[in-house]
C-alpha positions in Angstrom: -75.8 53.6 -3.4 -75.8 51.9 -6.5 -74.2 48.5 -7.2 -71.4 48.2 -10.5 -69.8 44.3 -11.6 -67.0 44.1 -12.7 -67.3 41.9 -16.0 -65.1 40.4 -18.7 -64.9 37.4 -21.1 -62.3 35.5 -23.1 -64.9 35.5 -26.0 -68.7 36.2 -25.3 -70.3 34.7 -27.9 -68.8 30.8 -26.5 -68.1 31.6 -23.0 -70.5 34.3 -22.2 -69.9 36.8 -19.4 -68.3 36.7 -16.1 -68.7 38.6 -12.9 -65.5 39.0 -10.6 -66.5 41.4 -8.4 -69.5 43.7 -7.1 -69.4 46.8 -4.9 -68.9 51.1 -5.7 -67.1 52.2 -8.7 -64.1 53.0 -7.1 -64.6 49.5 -5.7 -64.7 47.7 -8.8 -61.6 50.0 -10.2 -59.5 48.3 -7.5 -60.8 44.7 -8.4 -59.6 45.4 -11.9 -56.1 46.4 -10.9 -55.9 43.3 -8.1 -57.8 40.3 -8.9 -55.1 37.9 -10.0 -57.4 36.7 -13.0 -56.4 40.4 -14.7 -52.5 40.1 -13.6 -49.7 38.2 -15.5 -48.3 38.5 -19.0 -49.8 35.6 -20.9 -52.6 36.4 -23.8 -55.6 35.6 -21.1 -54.8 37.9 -18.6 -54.4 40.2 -21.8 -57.8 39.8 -22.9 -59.4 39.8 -20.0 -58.5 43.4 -19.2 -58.8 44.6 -23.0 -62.7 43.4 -22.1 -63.0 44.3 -18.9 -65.9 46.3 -18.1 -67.7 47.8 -15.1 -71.3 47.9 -15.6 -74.5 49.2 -13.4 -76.7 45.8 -11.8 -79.6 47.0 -14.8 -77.1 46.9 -17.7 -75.8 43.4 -16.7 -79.3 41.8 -16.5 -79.8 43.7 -19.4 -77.5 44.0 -22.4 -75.2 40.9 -21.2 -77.8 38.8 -20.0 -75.6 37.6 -16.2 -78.3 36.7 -13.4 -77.1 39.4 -10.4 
């Protein structure tokens, strides 16, 4: 079974990338609609699901350069 992240930054190029979850797809679809970090109304929340992504364990170490 393969490992996805759940990732997402207010803006990569200070911040960098940040992992909020691991597990199956379907797992990190319902991280995405329930970690509190992605709820609320203000501009963060916003952002962070506008760059939300969910990403294999080789494309993390790989294009956005997280240590998994």
């Amino acid at each position: 079974m393969r490992t996805y992240f759940v990732i997402s930054t207010i803006n990569a190029q200070i911040e960098g990338w940040t992992i909020y979850g691991q597990g199956t797809k379907g797992e990190c679809h319902q991280i995405r609609l329930n970690d509190p970090a992605f709820q609320g109304t203000d501009i963060y929340a916003d952002t962070l699901n506008k760059n939300s992504r969910i990403v294999s364990r080789t494309e993390a170490k790989r294009k956005f350069k997280l240590e998994v």
